[in-house]
C-alpha positions as CSV (number, residue, x, y, z in Angstrom):
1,X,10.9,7.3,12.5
2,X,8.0,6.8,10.1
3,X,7.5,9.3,7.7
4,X,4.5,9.7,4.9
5,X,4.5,10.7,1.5
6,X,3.8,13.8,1.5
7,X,6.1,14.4,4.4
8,X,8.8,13.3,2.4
9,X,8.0,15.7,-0.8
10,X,7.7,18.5,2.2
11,X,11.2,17.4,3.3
12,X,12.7,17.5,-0.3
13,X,11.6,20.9,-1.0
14,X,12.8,22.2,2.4
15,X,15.7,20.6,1.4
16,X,16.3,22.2,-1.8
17,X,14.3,25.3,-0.7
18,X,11.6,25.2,-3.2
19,X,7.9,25.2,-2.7
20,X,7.1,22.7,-5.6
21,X,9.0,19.7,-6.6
22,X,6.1,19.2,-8.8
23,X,7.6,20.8,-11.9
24,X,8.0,19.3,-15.0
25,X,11.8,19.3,-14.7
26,X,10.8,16.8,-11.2
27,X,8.0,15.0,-12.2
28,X,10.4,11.8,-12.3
29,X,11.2,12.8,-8.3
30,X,7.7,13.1,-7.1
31,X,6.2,9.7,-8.9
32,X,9.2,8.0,-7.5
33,X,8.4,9.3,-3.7
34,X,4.6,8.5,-4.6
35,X,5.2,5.0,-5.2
36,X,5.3,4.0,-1.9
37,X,2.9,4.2,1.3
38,X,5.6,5.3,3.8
39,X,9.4,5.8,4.6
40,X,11.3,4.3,7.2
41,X,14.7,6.4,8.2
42,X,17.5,4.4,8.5
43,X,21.4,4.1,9.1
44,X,22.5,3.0,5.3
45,X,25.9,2.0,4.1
46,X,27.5,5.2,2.0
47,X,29.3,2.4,-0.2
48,X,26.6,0.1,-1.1
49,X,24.4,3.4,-2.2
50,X,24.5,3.8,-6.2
51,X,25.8,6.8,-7.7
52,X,24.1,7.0,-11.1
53,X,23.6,10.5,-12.0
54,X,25.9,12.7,-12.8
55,X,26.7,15.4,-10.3
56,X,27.8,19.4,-10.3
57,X,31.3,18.8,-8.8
58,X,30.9,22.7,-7.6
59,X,28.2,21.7,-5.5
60,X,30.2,18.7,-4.3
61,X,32.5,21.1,-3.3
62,X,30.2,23.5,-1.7
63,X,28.7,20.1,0.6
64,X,31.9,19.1,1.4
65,X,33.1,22.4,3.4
66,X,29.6,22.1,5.4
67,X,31.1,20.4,9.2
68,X,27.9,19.4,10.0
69,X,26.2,16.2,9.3
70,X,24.7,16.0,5.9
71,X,20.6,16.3,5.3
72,X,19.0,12.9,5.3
73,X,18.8,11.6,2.1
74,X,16.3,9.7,0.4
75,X,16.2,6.1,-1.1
76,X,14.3,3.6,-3.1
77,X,13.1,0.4,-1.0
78,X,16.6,-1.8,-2.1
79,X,18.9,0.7,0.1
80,X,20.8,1.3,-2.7
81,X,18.7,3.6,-5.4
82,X,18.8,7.2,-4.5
83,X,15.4,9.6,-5.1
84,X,17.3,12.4,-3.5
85,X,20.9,13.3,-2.3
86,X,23.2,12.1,-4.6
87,X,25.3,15.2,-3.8
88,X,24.9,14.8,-0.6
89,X,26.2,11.2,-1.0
90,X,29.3,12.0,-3.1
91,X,30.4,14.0,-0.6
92,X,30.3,10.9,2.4
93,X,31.8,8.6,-0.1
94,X,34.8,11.6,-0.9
95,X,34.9,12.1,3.0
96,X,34.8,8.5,3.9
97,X,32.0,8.6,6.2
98,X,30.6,4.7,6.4
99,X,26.8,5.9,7.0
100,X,24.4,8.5,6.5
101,X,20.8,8.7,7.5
102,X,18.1,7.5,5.0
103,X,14.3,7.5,4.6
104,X,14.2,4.4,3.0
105,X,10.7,3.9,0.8
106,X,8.4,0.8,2.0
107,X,5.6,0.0,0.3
């Protein structure tokens, strides 16, 4: 499944359950999504995904009682640079889940 631009800054705000990820505090997050023409989703590897921020283990806790399967996440073109999720991908890597669903930015 193909997904556009501003598809995916419609999905992360769903996601997060804001109306704007325009914000100052996100600017980083929408000029990262808006440097590519369309996102593929994907089945990525959970262990070749870098975790490079650092994460609000109490959120990680609250993800990790959820039995369902995790939002899709979102990821730079190289499968391995996360724009959004990184909670979400803490928790598969904690829960040992091999995959999660990614739209993965093409240019």
């Amino acid at each position: 499944m193909r997904k556009y631009t501003e598809e995916i800054i419609e999905h992360i705000a769903n996601t997060h359950h804001r109306d704007d990820i325009y914000d100052e505090e996100e600017s980083d997050l929408a000029a990262r999504v808006n440097q590519y023409s369309y996102f593929q989703l994907e089945e990525v590897l959970v262990d070749e995904i870098d975790i490079d921020w650092n994460v609000d283990e109490d959120l990680v806790e609250k993800y990790s009682e959820f039995t369902t399967e995790p939002p899709i996440i979102v990821l730079e073109s190289n499968q391995k640079t996360i724009i959004d999720g990184t909670h979400r991908v803490v928790v598969c890597k904690n829960k040992k889940i091999k995959t999660i669903k990614a739209y993965v930015g093409k240019i």
